[in-house]
C-alpha positions in Angstrom: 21.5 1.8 19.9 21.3 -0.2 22.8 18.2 -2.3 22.8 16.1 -2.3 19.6 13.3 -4.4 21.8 9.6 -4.3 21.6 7.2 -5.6 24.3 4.7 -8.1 23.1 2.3 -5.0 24.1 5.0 -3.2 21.8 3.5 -0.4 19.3 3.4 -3.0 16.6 1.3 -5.6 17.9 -1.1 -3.0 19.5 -1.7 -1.6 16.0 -2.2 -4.9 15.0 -4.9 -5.8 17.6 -6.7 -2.6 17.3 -6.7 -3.4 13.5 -8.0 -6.7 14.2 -10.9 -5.7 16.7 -12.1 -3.0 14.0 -12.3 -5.8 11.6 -14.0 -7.8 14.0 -16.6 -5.1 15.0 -17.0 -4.7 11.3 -17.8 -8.2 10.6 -20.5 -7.9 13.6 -23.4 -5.7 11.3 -25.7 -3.5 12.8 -25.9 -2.8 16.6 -24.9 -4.7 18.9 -27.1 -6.0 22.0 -26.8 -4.5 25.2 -25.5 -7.9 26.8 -22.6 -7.7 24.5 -19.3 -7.4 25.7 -15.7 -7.8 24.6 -11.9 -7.8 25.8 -8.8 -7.2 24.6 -5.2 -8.8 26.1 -3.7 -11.6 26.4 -4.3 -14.8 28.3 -3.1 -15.1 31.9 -4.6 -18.7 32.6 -6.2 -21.2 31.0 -8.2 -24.5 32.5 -11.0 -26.5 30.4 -12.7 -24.3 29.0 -12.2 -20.9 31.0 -9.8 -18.3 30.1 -8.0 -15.2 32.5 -7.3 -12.6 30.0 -5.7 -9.8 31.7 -6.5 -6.6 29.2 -3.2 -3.8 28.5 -5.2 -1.9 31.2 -7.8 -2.9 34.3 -9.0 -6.1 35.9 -8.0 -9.1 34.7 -11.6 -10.6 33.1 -13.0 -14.1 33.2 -13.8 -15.9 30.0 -15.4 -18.9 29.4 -15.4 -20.2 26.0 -19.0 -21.6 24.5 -18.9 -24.9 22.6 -20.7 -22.6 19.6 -17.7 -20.2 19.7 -15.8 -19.2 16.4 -11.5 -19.9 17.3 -9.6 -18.1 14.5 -5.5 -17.8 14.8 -3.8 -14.1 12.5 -0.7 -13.0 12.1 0.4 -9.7 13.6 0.7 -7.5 10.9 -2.2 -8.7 8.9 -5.5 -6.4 8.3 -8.0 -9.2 6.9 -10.0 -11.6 8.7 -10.3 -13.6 5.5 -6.3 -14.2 6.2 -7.2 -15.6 9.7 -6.8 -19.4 10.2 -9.3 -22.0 12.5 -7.9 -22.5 15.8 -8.7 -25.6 18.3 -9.5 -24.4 21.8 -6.4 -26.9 22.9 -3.9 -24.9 20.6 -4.7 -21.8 23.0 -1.6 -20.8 25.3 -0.7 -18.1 28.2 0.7 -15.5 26.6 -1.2 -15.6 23.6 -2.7 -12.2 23.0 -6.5 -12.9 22.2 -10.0 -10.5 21.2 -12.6 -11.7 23.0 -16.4 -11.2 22.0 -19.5 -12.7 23.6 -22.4 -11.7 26.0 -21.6 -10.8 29.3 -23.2 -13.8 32.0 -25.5 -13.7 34.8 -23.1 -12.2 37.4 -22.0 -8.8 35.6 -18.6 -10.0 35.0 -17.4 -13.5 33.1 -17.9 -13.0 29.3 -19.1 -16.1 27.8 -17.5 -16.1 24.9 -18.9 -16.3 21.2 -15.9 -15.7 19.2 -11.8 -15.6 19.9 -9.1 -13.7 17.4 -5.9 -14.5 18.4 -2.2 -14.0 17.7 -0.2 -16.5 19.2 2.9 -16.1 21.8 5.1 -17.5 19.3 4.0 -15.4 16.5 4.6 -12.4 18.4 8.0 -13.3 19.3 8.8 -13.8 16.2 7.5 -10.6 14.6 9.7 -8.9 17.8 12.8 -10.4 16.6 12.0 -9.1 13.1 11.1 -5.5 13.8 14.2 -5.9 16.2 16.5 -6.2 13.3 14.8 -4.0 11.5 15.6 -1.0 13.6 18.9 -2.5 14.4 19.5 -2.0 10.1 17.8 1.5 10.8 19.1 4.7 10.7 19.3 7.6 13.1 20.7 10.9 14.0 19.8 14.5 14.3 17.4 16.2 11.8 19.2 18.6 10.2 16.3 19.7 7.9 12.6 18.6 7.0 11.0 19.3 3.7 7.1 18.7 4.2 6.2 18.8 0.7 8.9 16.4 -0.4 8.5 14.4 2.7 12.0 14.2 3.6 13.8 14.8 6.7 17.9 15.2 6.2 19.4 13.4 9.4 23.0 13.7 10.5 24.7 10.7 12.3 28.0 10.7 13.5 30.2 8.3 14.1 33.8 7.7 15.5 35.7 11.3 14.5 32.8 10.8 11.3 30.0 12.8 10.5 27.2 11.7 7.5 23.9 12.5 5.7 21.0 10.7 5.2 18.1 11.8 3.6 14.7 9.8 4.9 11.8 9.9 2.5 8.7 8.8 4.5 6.2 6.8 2.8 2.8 7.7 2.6 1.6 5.1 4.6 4.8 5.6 7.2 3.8 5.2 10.9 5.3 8.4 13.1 5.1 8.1 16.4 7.2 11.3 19.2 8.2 10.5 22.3 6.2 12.1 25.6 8.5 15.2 27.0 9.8 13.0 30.2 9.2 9.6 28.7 11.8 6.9 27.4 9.4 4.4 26.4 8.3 3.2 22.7 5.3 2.2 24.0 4.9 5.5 25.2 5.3 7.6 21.6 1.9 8.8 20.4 1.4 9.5 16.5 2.4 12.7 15.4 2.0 14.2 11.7 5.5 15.2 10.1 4.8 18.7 10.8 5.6 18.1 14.6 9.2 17.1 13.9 11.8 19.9 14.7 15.6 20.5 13.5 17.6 19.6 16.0 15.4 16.9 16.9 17.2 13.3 16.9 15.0 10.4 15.0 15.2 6.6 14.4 13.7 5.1 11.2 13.5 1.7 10.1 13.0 0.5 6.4 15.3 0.2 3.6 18.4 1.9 3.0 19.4 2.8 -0.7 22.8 1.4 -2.6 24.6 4.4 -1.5 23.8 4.8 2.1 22.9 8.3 1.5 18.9 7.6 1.3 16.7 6.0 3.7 13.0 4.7 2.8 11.1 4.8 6.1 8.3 2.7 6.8 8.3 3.8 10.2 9.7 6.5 12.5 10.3 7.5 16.1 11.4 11.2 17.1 11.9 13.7 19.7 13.6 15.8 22.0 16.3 15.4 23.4 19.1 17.5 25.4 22.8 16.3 25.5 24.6 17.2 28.2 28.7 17.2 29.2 29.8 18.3 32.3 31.8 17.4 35.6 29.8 15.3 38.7 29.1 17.1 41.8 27.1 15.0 44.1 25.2 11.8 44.0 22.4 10.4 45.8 21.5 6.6 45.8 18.5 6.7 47.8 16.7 9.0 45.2 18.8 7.4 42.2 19.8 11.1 41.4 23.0 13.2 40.6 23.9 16.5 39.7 26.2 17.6 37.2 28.0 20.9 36.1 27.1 21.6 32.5 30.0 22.9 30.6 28.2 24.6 28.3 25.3 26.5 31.0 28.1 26.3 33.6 24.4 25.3 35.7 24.2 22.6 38.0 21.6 20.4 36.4 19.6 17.5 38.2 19.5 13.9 36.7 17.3 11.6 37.5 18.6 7.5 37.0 15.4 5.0 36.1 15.9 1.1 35.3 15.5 2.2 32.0 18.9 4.4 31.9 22.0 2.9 30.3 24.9 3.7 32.2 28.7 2.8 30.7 32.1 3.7 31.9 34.3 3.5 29.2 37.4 2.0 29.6 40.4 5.0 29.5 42.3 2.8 26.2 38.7 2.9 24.6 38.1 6.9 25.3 41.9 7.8 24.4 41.0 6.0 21.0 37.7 8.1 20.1 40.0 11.3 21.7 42.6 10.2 18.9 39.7 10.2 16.4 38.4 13.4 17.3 42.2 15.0 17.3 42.8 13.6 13.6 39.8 13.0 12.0 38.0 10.2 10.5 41.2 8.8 9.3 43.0 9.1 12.9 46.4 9.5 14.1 47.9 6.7 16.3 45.6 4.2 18.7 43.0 6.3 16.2 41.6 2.6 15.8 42.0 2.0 19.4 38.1 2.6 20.2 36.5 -0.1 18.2 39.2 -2.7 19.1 39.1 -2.2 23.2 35.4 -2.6 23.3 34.7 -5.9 24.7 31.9 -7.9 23.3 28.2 -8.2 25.1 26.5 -11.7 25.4 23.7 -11.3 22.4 25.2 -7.6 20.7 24.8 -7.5 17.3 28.4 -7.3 15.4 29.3 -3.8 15.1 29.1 -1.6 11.3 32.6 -2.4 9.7 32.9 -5.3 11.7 32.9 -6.9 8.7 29.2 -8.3 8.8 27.8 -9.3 5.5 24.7 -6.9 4.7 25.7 -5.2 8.0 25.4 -1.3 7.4 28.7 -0.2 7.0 30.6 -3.1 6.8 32.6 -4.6 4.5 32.2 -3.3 1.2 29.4 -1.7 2.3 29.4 2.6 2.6 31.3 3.6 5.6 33.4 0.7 5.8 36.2 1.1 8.2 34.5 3.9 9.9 33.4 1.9 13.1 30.3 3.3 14.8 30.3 4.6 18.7 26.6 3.2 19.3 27.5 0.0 18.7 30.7 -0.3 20.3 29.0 1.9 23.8 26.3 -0.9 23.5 29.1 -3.9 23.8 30.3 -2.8 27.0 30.0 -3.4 30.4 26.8 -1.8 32.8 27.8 0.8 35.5 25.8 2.3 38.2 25.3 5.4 40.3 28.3 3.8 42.6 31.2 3.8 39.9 30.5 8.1 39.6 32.7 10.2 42.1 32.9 13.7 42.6 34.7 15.2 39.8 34.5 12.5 37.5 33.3 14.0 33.8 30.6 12.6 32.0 28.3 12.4 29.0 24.5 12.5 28.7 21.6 12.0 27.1 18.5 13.3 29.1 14.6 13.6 27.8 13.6 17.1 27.3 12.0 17.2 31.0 9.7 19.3 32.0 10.6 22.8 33.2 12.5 23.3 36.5 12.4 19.1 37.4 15.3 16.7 37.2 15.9 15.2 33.9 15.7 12.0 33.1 19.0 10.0 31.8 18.6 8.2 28.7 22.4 7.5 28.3 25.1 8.4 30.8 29.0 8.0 30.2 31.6 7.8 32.3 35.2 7.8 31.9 35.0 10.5 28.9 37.8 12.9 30.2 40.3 12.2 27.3 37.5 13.0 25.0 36.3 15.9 26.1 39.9 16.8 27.0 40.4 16.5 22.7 37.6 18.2 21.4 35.0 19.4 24.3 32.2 20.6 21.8 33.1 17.4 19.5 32.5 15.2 22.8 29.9 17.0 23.6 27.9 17.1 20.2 28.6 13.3 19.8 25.2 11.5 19.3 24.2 9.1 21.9 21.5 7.1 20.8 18.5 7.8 23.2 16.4 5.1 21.6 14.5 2.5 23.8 12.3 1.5 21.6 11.1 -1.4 24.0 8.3 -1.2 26.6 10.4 -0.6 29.2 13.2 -3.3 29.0 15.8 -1.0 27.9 17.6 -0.4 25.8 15.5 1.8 22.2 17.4 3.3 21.5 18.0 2.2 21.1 
């Protein structure tokens, strides 16, 4: 998985807000006035005693902060205002994401401002970095089978030449969220019960894995669908950041569409020849079989590979899978392309959203430089899991 990013307007801290302005509208009693008026967002500006908060949609709003007012700092996360700590005016930052409640002034628009809630900048950052390496010690894969009664869905992840099970049991209290038809984004993902995941579908949990490796607790989930794609290039087009590729499978020209949030490698050939070995002779591998994992040169800020060796790192040493080496992770270490490194001819792999029917698709993953593996095994290549997961608010990435 490439990126396992969240915004600070991220799915986590939005549930967290929301949770937070329930509680707050709780704690109110009875109706409130007409002049009442609150805002949700975080803080843009601050002088004396005025605030800009700029809400996760609209105008930015005016706020000016009465020497009555009630300051109280949370964590994100937490559901209680009993949990909440006093917070002096001064300790207020930019970036801090803040609920608002007051009685709107004179002129229709400033909210003077009875009470604040808010979670600071550096809080959030943190909890990001968290819930980063959260998903990072996630799994994912392809469901293979859902069992709605049990609450289990049996994912399938491949590796290098390596295919696994894990079976995900879903806590009650679980959050599930499915990507939008065309959409990339986490932020994007609207709830969805268990019932609206399919087989065939490819999903990212995070939680804790069991001793084994071959269970999963989730405490969250992502899914969707997603269409895999290998085929040949036949043109390009940089002013509409498009190209169009000959499926092997269809043998149909199909229309991608490139975004800022498409991750684009080229694998180097010594790095494909390796995963080509793989696919020829198994998990175990014939010669330069170990080739793949070794070539991939290392991305400012990647997380070490599974089997790199890693204490605690899924898969590595000790750990189930050990000495496998894992595709995402080494795809996610290499150098960006672009649009301009694909010629006619050239064969690639992809990962496109679902798309809606008769418009381009969307690239989620595109890869470059894959003839000696589809040259070894053309449905292996093809069926390979990219990760799709971006799992960011648009920084990609998800993934991953």
């Amino acid at each position: 998985m490439r990126k396992m990013n969240l915004s600070a307007r991220g799915a986590g801290f939005t549930l967290a807000l929301t949770l937070i302005c329930a509680l707050a509208c709780n704690s109110a009693g009875g109706q409130a006035p007409a002049t009442a008026a609150k805002v949700l967002g975080t803080i843009q500006s601050i002088s004396g005693k005025s605030l800009t908060v700029l809400p996760d949609s609209g105008a930015a709003t005016a706020v000016t902060i009465e020497d009555s007012a009630k300051l109280l700092q949370i964590e994100p996360g937490k559901t209680d205002l009993k949990e909440a700590a006093p917070l002096l005016l001064e300790n207020l930052q930019t970036g801090d994401r803040v609920l608002v409640r007051g009685i709107l002034g004179e002129d229709g628009k400033t909210i003077r401002a009875t009470s604040v809630i808010a979670i600071k900048k550096a809080a959030i950052a943190a909890k990001q970095t968290q819930e980063r390496a959260e998903w990072q010690r996630g799994v994912g894969g392809v469901v293979k089978s859902i069992d709605l009664a049990a609450g289990t869905v049996v994912i399938t992840s491949n590796g290098i030449g390596a295919n696994r099970e894990v079976s995900v049991h879903i806590a009650k209290d679980a959050v599930l969220r499915r990507y939008a038809p065309d959409s990339t984004r986490f932020d994007d993902a609207k709830p969805a019960p268990l019932s609206g995941i399919q087989v065939g579908d490819q999903l990212r949990a995070r939680g804790t894995r069991g001793g084994d490796g071959t269970t999963f607790d989730a405490v969250e989930i992502v899914s969707g669908t997603f269409r895999n794609i290998a085929g040949t290039v036949v043109s390009t087009d940089p002013a509409t950041n498009t190209l169009v590729v000959q499926d092997l499978a269809s043998k149909a020209p199909v229309t991608l569409r490139i975004t800022g949030e498409s991750q684009m490698r080229k694998l180097p050939e010594q790095f494909a020849m390796g995963i080509a070995a793989r696919l020829r002779g198994g998990a175990s591998g014939g010669p330069g079989a170990n080739q793949a994992q070794a070539s991939a040169p290392p991305a400012a800020g990647a997380a070490p590979a599974p089997g790199s060796g890693t204490p605690g790192a899924p898969g590595g040493q000790g750990g189930p899978g050990a000495g496998r080496g894992d595709f995402q992770q080494a795809i996610a270490r290499m150098p960006a392309a672009s649009l301009a490194d694909l010629k006619k001819g050239d064969a690639v792999m992809v990962v496109t959203t679902q798309g809606e029917a008769g418009g381009a698709l969307t690239v989620i993953t595109l890869l470059g430089g894959v003839e000696p593996i589809l040259r070894a095994s053309p449905k292996g290549g093809q069926d390979m899991i990219l990760s799709p997961w971006s799992l960011g608010g648009g920084e990609p990435s998800g993934g991953n």
